[in-house]
C-alpha positions as CSV (number, residue, x, y, z in Angstrom):
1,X,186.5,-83.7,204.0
2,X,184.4,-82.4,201.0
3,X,184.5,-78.7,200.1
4,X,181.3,-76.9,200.3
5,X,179.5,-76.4,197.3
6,X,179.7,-72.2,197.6
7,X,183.2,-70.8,199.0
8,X,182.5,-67.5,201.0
9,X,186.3,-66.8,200.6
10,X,186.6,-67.9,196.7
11,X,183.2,-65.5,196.3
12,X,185.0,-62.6,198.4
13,X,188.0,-62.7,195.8
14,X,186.8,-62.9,193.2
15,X,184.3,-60.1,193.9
16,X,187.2,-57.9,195.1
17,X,189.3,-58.2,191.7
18,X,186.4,-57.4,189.9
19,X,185.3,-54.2,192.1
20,X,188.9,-53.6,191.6
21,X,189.4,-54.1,187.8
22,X,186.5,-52.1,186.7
23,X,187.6,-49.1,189.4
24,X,191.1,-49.0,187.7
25,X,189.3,-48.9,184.6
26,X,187.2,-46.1,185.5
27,X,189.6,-44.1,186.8
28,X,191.4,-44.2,183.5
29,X,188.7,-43.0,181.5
30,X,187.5,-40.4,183.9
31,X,190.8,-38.9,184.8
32,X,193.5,-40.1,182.0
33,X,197.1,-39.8,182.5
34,X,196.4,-38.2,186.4
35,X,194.7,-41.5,187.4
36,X,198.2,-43.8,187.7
37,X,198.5,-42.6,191.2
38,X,195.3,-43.5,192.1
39,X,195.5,-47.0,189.8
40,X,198.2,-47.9,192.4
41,X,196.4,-47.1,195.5
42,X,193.9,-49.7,194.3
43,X,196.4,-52.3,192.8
44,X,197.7,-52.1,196.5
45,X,194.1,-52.9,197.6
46,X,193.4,-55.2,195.7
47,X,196.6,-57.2,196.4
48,X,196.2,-56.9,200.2
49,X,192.7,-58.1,199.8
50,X,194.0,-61.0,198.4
51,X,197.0,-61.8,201.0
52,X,194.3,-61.4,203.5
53,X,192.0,-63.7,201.9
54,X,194.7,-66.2,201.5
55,X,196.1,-66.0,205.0
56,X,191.9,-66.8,206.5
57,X,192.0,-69.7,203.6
58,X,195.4,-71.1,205.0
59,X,194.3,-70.1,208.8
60,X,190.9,-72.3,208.2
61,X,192.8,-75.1,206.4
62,X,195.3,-75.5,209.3
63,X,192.1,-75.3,212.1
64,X,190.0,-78.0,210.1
65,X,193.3,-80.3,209.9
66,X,194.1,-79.8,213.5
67,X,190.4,-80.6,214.4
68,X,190.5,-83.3,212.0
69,X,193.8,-85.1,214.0
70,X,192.6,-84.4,217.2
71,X,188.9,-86.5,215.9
72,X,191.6,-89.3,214.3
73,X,193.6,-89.4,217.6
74,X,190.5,-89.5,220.3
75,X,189.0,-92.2,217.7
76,X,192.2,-93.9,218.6
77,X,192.1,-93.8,222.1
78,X,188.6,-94.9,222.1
79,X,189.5,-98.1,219.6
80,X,192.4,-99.2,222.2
């Protein structure tokens, strides 16, 4: 099964480390030494966005391969 030309998911990540990135950033030059608390907060996002991002990649993966059996096995069955 081909991958699409344009991920959703791959888009969404990639977007969300760069929102990210540039709000650490930010926060650093607006606030100096009194922004590590905050830096963390949105490490933490950032990370969760990811393991969340991952876990609809792997839940999609495991749905098109299920559907993808079931088509294989009904094929099958029709053959015999």
């Amino acid at each position: 099964m081909p991958s699409p030309a344009f991920d959703k998911l791959r888009a969404l990540a990639i977007g969300s480390q760069a929102i990210g990135l540039i709000l650490i950033m930010t926060l650093e030059t607006v606030m100096g030494n009194a922004a590590r608390p905050w830096q963390g907060v949105v490490l933490a996002g950032m990370l969760a966005t990811a393991l969340s991002i991952a876990l609809v990649r792997l839940y999609r993966r495991n749905l098109a391969r299920k559907r993808w059996a079931e088509r294989l096995e009904a094929k099958d069955h029709d053959d015999a």
